[in-house]
BANUKOL-901309 format. One record per residue: residue number from 0; x, y, z of N, C-alpha, C, CB in turn. Coordinates in nm, 4 decimals, m for minus. Glycine has a CB too. Layout:
BEGIN
+-------+----------+----------+----------+----------+----------+----------+----------+----------+----------+----------+----------+----------+
| pavex |   n_east |  n_north |     n_up |  ca_east | ca_north |    ca_up |   c_east |  c_north |     c_up |  cb_east | cb_north |    cb_up |
+-------+----------+----------+----------+----------+----------+----------+----------+----------+----------+----------+----------+----------+
|   NUM |        X |        Y |        Z |        X |        Y |        Z |        X |        Y |        Z |        X |        Y |        Z |
...
+-------+----------+----------+----------+----------+----------+----------+----------+----------+----------+----------+----------+----------+
***
This chain:
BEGIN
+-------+----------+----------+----------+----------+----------+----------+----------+----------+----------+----------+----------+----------+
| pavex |   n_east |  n_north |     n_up |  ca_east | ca_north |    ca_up |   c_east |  c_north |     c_up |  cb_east | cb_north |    cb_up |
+-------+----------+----------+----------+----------+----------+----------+----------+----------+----------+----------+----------+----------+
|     0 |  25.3209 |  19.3612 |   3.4650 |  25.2598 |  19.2367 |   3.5011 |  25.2294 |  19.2407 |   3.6513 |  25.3513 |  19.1168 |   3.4638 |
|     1 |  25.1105 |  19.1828 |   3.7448 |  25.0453 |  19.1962 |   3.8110 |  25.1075 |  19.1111 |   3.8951 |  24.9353 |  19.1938 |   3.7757 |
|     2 |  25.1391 |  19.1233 |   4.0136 |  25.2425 |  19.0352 |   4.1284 |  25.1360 |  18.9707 |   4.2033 |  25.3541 |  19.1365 |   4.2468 |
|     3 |  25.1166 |  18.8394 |   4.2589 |  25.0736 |  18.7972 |   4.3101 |  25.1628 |  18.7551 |   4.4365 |  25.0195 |  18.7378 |   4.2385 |
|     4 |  25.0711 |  18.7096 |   4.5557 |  25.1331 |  18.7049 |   4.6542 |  25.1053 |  18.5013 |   4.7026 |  25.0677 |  18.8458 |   4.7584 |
|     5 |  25.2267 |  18.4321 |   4.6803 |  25.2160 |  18.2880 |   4.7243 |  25.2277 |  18.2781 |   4.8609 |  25.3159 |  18.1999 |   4.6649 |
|     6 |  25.1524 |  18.1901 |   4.9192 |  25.1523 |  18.1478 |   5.0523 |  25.2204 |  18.0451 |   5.0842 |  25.0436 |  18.1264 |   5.0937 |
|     7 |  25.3458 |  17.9951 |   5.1182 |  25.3605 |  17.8286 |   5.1092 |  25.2979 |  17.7924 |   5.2312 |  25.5229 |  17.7609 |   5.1019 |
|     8 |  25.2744 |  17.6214 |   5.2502 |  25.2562 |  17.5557 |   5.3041 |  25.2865 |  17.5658 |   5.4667 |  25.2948 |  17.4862 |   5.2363 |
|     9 |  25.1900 |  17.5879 |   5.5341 |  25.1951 |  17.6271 |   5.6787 |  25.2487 |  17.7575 |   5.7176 |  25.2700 |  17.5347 |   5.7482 |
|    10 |  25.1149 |  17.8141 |   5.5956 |  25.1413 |  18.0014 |   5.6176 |  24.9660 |  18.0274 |   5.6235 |  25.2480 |  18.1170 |   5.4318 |
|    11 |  24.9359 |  18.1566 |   5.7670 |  24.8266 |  18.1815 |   5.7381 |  24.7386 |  18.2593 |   5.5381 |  24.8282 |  18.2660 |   5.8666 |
|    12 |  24.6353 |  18.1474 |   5.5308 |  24.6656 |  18.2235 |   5.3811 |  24.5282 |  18.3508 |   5.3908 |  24.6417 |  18.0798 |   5.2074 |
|    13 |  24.5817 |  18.4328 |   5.4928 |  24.4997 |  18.5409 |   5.4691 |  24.5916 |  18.6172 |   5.5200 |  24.3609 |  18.5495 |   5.5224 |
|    14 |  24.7086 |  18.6657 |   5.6576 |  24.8291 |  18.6888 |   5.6484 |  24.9380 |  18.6843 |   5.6463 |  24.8392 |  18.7088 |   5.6621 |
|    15 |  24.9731 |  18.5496 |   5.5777 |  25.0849 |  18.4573 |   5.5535 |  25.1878 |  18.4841 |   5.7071 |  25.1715 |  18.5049 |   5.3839 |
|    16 |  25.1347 |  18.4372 |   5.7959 |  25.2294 |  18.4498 |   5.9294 |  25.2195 |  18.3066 |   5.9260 |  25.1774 |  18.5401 |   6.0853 |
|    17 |  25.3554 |  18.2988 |   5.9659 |  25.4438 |  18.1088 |   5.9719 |  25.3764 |  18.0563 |   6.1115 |  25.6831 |  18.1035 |   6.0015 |
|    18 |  25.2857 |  17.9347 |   6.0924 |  25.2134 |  17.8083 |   6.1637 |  25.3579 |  17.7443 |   6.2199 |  25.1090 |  17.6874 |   6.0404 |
|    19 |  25.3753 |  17.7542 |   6.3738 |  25.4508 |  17.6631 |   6.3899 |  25.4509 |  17.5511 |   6.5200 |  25.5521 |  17.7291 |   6.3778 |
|    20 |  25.4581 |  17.4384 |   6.4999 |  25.3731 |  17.3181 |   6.5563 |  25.3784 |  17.3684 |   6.6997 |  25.4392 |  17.1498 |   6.5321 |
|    21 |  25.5320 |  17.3797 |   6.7534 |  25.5793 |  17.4504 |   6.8957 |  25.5387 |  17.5959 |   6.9867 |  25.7113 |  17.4707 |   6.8705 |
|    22 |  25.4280 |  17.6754 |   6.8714 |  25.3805 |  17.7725 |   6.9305 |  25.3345 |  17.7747 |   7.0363 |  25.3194 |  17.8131 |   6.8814 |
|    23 |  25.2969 |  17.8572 |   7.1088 |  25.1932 |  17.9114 |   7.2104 |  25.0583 |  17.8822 |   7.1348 |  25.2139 |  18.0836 |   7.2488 |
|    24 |  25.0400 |  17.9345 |   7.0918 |  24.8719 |  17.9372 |   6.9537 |  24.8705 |  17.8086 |   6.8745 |  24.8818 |  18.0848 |   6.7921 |
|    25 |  24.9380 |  17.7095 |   6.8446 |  24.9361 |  17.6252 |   6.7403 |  24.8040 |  17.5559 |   6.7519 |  25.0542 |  17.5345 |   6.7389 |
|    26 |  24.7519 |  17.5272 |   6.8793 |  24.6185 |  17.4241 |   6.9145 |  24.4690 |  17.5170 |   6.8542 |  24.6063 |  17.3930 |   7.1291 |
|    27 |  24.4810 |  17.6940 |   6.8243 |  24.3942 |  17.7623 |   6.8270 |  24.3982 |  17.7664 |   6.6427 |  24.4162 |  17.8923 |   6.9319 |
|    28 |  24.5110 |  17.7176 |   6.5748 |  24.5295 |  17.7306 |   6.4219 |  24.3924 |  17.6520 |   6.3357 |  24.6908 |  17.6489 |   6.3797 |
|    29 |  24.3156 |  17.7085 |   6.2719 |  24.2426 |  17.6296 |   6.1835 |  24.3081 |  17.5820 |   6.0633 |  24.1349 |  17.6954 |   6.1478 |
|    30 |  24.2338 |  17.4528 |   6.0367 |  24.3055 |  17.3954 |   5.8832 |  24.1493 |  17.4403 |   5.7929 |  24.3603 |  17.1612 |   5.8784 |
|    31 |  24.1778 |  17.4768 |   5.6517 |  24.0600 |  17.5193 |   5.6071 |  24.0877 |  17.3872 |   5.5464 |  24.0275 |  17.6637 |   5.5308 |
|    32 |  23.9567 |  17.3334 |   5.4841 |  23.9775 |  17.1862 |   5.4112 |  23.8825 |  17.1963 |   5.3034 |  23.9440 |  17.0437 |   5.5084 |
|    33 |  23.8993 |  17.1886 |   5.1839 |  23.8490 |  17.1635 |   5.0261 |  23.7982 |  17.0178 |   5.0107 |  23.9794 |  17.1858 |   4.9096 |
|    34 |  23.6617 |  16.9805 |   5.0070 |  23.6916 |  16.7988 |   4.9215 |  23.7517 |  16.7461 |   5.0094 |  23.7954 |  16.7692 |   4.7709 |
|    35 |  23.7511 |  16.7576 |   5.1269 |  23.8271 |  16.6711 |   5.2462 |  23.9898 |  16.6788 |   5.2362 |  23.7826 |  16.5003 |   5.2340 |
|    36 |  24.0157 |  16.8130 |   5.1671 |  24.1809 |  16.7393 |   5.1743 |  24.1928 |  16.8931 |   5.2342 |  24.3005 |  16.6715 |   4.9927 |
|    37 |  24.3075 |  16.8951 |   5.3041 |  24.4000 |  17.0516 |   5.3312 |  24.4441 |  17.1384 |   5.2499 |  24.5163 |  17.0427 |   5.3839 |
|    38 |  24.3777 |  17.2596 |   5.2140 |  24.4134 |  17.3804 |   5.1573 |  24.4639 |  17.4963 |   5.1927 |  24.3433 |  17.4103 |   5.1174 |
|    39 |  24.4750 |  17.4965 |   5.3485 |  24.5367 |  17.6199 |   5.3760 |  24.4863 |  17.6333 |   5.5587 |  24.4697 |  17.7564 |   5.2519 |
|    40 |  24.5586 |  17.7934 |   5.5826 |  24.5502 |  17.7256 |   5.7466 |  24.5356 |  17.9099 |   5.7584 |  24.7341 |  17.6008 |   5.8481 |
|    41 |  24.4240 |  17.9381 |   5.9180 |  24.3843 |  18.0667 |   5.9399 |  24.4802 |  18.0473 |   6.1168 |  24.1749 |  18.0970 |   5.9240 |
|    42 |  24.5355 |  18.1631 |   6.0949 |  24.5682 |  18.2244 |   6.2363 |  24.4696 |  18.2607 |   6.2912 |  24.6505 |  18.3314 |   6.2447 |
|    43 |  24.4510 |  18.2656 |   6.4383 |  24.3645 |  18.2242 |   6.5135 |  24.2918 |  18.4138 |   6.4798 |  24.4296 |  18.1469 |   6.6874 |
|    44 |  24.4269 |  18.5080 |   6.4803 |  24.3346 |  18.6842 |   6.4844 |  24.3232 |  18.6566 |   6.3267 |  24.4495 |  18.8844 |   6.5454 |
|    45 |  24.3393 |  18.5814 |   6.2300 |  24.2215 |  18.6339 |   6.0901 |  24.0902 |  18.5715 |   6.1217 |  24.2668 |  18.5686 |   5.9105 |
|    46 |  24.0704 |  18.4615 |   6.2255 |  23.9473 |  18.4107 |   6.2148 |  23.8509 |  18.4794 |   6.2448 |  23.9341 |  18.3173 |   6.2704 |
|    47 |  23.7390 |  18.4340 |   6.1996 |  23.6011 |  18.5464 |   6.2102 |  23.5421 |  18.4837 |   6.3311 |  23.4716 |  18.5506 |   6.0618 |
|    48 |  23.4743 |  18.5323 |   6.4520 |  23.3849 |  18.4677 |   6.5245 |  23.3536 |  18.3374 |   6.4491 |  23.2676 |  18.5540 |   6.5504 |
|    49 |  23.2653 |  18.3516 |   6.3749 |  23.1665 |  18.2325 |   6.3481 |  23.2838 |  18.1183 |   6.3162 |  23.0428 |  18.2633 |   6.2029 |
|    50 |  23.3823 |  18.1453 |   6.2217 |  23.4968 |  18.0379 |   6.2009 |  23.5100 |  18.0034 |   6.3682 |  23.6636 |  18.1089 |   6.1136 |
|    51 |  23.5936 |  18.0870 |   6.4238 |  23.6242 |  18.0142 |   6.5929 |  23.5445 |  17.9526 |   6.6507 |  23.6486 |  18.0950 |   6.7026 |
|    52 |  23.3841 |  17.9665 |   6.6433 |  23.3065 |  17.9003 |   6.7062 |  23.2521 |  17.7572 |   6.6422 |  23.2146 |  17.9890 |   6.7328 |
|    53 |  23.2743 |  17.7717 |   6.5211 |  23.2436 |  17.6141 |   6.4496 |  23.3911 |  17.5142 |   6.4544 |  23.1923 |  17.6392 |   6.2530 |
|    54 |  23.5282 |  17.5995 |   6.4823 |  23.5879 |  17.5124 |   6.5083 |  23.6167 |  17.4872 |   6.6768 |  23.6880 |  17.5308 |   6.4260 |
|    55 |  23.5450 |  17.5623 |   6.7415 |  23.5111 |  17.4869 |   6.8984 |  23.4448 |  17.3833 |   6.8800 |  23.4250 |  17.5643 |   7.0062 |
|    56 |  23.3628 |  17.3797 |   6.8387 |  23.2421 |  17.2650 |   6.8466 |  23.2925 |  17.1617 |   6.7494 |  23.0766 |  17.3217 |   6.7973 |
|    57 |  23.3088 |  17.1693 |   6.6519 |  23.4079 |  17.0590 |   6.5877 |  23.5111 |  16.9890 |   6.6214 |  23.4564 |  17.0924 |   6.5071 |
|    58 |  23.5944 |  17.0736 |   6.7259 |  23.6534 |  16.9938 |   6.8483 |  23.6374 |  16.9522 |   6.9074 |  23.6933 |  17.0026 |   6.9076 |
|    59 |  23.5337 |  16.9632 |   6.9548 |  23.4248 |  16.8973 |   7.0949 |  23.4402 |  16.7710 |   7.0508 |  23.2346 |  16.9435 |   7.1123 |
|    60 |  23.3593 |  16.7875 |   6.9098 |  23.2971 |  16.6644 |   6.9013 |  23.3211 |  16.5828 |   6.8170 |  23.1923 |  16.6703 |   6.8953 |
|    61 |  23.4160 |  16.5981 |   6.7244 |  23.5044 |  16.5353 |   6.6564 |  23.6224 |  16.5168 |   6.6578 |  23.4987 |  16.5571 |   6.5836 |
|    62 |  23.7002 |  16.3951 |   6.6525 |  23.8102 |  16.2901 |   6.6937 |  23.9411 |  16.3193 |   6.5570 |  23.7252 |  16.0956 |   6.6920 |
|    63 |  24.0201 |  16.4386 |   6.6040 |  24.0988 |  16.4396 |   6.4710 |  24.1903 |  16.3723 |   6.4604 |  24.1461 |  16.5427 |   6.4327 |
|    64 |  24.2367 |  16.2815 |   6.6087 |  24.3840 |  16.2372 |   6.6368 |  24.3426 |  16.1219 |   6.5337 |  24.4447 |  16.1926 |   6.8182 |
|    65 |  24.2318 |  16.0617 |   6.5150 |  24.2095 |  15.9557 |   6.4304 |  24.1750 |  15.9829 |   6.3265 |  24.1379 |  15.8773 |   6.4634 |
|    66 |  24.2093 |  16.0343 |   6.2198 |  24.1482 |  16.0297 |   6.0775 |  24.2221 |  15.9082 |   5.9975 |  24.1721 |  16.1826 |   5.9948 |
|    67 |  24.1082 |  15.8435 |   5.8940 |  24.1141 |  15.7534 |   5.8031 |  24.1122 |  15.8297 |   5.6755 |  24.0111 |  15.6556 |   5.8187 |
|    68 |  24.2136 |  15.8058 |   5.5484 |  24.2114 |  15.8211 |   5.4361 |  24.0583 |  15.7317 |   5.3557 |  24.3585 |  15.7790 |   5.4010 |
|    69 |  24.0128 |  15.8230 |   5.3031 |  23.9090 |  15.7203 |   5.1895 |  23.9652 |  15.6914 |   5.1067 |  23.7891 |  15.7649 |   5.1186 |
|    70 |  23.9335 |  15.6423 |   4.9933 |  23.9428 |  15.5789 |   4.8679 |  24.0324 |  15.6928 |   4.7958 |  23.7897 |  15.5428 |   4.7964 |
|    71 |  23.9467 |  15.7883 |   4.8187 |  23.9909 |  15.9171 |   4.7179 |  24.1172 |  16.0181 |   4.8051 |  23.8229 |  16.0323 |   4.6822 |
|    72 |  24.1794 |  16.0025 |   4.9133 |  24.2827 |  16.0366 |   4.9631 |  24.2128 |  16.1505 |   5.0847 |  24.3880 |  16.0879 |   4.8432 |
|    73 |  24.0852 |  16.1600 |   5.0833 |  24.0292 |  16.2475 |   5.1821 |  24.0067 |  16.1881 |   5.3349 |  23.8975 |  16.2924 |   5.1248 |
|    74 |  24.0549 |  16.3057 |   5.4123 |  24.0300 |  16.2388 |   5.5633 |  23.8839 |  16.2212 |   5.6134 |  24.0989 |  16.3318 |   5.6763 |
|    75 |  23.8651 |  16.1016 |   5.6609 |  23.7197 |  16.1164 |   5.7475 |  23.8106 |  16.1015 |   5.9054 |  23.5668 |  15.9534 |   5.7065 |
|    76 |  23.6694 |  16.1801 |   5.9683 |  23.6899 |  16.1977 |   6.0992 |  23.5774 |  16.1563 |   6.1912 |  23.7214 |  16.3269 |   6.1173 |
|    77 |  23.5550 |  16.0578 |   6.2879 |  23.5187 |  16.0139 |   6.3572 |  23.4356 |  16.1053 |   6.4325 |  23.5991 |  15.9570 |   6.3964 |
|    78 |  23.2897 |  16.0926 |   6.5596 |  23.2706 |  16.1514 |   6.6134 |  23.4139 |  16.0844 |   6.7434 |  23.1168 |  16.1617 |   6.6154 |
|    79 |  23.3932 |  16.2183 |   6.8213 |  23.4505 |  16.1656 |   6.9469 |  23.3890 |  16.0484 |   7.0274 |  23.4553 |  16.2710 |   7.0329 |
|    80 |  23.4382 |  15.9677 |   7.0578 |  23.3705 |  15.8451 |   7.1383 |  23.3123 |  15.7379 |   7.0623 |  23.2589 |  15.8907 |   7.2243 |
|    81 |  23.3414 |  15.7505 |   6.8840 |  23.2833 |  15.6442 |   6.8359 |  23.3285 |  15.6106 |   6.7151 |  23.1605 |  15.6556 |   6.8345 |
+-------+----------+----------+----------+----------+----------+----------+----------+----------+----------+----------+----------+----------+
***
């Protein structure tokens, strides 16, 4: 039977290295997000260029300290400044 490899919760899920809030790196961690909800999280060396650079600019300019739940349990996120 064929072993699979589980990631828990606040593990990179491409090399399951442990996310931890107190790091050095924690601010550089991406959250990947499904349907608006959290599915999993990239260490900053699995990210690809293009990932690092869309989550620069998504920082820029979007307000994460504020997210609102919708209806359906998904976060919306504000631009910054509005």
């Amino acid at each position: 039977m064929a072993r699979t490899k589980v990631r828990p919760p606040g593990h990179c899920t491409r090399c399951t290295r442990a996310c931890w809030k107190d790091a050095d790196d924690s601010a550089r961690w991406n959250i990947e997000f499904s349907q608006g909800r959290p599915v999993g999280y990239l260490y900053p060396k699995c990210q690809t260029p293009e990932e690092n650079a869309e989550a620069e600019v998504k920082a820029a300019t979007l307000d994460y300290a504020n997210t609102v739940p919708d209806v359906d349990g998904r976060q919306k996120v504000a631009p910054v400044g509005g």
